[in-house]
C-alpha positions in Angstrom: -13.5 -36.3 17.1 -10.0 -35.3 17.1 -9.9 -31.5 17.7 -6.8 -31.4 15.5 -9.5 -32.0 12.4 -11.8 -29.0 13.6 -8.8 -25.9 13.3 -9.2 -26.3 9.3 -12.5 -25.7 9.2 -12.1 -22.6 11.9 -9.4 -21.4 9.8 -11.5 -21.2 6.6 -14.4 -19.8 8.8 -12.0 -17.1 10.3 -10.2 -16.0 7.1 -13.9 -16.3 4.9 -15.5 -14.5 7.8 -12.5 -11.6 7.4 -13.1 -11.6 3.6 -17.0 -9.8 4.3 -16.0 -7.9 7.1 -12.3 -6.8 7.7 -12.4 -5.8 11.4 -15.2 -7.4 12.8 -13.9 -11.0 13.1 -11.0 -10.0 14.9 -12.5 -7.5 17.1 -14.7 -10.7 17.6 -12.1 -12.8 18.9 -9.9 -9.6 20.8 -13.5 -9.5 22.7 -13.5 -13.0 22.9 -10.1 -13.2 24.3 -10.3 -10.2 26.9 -13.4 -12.4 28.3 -11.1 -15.0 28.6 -14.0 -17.1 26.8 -10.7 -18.4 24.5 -7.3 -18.5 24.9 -4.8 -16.5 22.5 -1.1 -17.9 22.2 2.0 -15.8 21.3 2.0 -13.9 19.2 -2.1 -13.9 19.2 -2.1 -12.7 22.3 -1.9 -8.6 21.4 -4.9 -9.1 20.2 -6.7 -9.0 23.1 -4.1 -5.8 24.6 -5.8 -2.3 24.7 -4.6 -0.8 21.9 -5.6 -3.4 19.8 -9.0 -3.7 21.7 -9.9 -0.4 21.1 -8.3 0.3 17.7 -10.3 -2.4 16.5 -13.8 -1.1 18.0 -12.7 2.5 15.7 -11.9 0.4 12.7 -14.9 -1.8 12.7 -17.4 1.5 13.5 -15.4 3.2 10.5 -15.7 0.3 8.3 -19.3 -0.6 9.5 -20.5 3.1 8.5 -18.9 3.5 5.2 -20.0 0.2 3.6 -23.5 1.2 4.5 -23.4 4.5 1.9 -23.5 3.4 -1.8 -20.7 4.8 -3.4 -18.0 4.9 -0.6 -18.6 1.6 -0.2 -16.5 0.7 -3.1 -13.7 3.1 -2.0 -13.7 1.6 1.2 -13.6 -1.8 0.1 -10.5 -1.1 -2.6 -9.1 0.4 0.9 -9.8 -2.1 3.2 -8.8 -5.1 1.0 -5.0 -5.1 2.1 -6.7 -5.0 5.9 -9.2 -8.1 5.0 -6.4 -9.8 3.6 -4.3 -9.3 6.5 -6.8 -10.4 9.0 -8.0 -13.5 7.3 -3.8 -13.8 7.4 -3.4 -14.1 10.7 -6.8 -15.4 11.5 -5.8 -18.4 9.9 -3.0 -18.8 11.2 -3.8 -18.6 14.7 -6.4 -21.1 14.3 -3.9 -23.9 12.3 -1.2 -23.1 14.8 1.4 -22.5 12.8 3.0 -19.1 14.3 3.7 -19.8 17.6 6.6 -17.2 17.2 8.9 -15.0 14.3 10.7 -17.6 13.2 10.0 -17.8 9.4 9.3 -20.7 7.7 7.2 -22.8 4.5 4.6 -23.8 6.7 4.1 -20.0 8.4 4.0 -18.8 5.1 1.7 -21.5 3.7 -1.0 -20.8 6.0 -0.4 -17.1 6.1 -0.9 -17.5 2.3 -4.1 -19.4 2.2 -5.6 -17.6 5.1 -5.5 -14.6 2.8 -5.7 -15.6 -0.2 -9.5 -16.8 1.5 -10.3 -13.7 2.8 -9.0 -11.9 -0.6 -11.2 -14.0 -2.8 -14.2 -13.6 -0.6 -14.1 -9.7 -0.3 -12.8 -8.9 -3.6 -16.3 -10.9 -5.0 -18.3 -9.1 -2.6 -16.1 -6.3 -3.7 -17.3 -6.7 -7.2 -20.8 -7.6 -6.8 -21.4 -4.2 -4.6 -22.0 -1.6 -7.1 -24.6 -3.8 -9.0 -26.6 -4.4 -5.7 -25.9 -0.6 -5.1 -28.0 0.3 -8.8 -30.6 -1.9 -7.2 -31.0 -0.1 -4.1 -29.5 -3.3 -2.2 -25.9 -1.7 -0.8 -27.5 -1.1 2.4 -29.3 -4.3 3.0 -26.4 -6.9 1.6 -23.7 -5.1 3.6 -26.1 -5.9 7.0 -26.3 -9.0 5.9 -22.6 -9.4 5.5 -22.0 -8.3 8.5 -24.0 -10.9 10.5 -22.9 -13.3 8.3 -19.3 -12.4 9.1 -20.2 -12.4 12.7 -21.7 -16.2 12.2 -19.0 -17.3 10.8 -16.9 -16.1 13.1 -19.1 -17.4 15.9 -19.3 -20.8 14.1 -15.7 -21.1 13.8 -14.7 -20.6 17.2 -17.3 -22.4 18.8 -18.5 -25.0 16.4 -16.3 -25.1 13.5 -17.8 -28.3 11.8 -21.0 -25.6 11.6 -18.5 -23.5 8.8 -18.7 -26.2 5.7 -22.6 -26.1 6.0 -22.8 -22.0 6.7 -20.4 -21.5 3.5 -22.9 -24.0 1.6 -26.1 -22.0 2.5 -24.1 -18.5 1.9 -23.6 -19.5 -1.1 -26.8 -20.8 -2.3 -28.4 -17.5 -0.9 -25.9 -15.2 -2.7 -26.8 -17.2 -6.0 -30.5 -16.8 -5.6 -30.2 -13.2 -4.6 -27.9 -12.6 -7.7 -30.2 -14.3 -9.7 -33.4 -12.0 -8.4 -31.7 -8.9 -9.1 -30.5 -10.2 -12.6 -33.9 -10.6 -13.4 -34.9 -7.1 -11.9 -36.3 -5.3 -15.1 -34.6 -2.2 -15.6 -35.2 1.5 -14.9 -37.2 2.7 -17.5 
């Protein structure tokens, strides 16, 4: 198979996987690049420096502890949705290849736009769908299994990227049965 055909479906994995977790897909690949397990090109390549390295670990610890609380869990995701939409950004577009340096141009700002448009759309649902599961007593558990899910994805998409079609498929189908279950949770009373 033509490896050229496998960066779309890494790209939507990256960016989808930066829409349920802001900082752990790329502290994912920084990690991933510091191990020299893949290979970042310009301007990629500061993610795997030290100060993004270990910025990243704060952010993610920060991000992972406050979506576990119902109630700051919504604050942090209205703060953290310019930083998910960045990431999914530039996740994107170091998969298609398109910024290879700072020269602007229709196609950098094509795949910028999709990659976080992606990652917009997927956390502003999961944005949205939060302070139900929170009334339930679900915050907790659906933010855990964002976060693996995100780290999947992430997973998938760097290492087996025709995995991320069929992982987006079974997310999906579990979100809609789980939104269905707690739909049909009777209420307090």
């Amino acid at each position: 198979m033509n490896p050229a055909l496998l960066q779309i479906p890494a790209a939507f994995g990256l960016s989808g996987a930066s829409g349920l977790n802001a900082t752990l897909p790329l502290l994912i690949v920084s990690l991933l690049a510091r191990l020299q397990m893949i290979h970042l090109t310009r301007p990629y390549d500061a993610l795997q420096s030290d100060v993004a390295f270990y910025g990243l670990i704060a952010l993610a610890v920060l991000e992972f502890a406050a979506d576990k609380v119902p109630a700051i869990d919504s604050i942090a995701h209205l703060v953290l949705l310019p930083v998910s939409v960045a990431s999914g950004a530039i996740l994107f577009a170091s998969q298609t290849g398109t910024v290879t340096g700072v020269n602007p141009g229709l196609v950098i700002v094509l795949s910028l736009l999709v990659g976080g448009i992606t990652a917009g759309g997927v956390h502003t649902s999961r944005a949205a769908v939060r302070p139900v599961a929170n009334l339930a007593l679900l915050g907790p558990p659906i933010s855990l299994s964002e976060d693996v899910a995100s780290m999947l994805l992430v997973l998938a998409a760097l290492l087996m990227p025709i995995l991320v079609p069929v992982l987006f498929l079974l997310f999906l189908f579990l979100g809609s049965r789980l939104a269905r279950r707690i739909r049909r949770r009777p209420g307090p009373g």
